[in-house]
N, C-alpha and C positions, 0 to 999 in steps of 0.2 A: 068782056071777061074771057079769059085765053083756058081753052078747054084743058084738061090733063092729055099728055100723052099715054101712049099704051103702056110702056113701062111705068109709069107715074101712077095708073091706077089703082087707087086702095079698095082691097077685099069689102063688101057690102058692109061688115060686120066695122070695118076700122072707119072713126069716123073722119081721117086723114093719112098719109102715106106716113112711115116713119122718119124721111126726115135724114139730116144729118145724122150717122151715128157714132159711138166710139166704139172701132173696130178690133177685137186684138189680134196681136199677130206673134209671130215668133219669125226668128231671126231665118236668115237661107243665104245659100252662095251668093244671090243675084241681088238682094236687098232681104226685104220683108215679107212672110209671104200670110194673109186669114189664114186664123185658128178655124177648123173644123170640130164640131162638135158631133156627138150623137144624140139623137132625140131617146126617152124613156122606152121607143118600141125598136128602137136603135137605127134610125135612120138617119143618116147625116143631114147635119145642120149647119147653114152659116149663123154666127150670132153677132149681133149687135146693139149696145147700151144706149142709152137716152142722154147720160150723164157717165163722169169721170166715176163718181162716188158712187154708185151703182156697179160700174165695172170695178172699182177696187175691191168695196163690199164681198163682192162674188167672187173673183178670182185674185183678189192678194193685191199688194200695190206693189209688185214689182212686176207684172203684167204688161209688156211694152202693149202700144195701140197706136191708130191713125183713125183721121176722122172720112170717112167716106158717106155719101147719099145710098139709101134703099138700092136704087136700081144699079148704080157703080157696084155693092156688093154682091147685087143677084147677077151683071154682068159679067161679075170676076167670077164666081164660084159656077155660072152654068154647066160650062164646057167641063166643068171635074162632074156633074152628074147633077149637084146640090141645087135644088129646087128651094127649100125650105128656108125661110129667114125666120131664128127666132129672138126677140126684141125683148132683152130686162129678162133673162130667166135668174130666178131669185135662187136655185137648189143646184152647185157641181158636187159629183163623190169625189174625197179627195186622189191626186197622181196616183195611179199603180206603181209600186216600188218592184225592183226587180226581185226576187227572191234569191239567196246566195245559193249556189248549185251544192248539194250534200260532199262532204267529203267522202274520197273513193275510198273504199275496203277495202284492205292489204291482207292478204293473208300471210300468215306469221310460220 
């Protein structure tokens, strides 16, 4: 039996690594680049889905993605800080829309 590697190791709690995920992403000069998220205490987060329909459900079907392994996401997002992968979160608030600036005050 071929042991797990370091990165490969899932938390005590998990009772296996996550796995292939469906990653989303948005568009950049260079290609594609992971959507970061922020956790409820507002910590950033990478995220990753189990299933298409789980990432549509949650963010929309027009949500581009790519499929990457656990440890390829925790390698891509290290070096930006992001520690955190979280897998199927069921709750986004929806986009912040810009507010249109007031119009200016003329005096008469």
């Amino acid at each position: 039996m071929a042991g797990l590697l370091y990165g490969d190791d899932p938390e005590p709690s998990d009772p296996f690594p996550a796995g292939p995920l469906y990653v989303p992403v948005r568009p950049g000069p260079f290609g594609c680049a992971a959507r970061l998220f922020r956790t409820p205490l507002g910590d950033r987060t990478a995220v990753g889905f189990t299933s298409v329909r789980r990432l549509t459900v949650t963010l929309g079907p027009g949500q581009p993605w790519i499929r990457l392994a656990a440890p390829a996401l925790h390698a891509l997002t290290a070096p930006l800080g992001v520690t955190t992968l979280t897998v199927d979160p069921q709750f986004t608030a929806p986009a912040t829309r810009p507010t249109p600036a007031p119009a200016p005050a003329y005096a008469a």
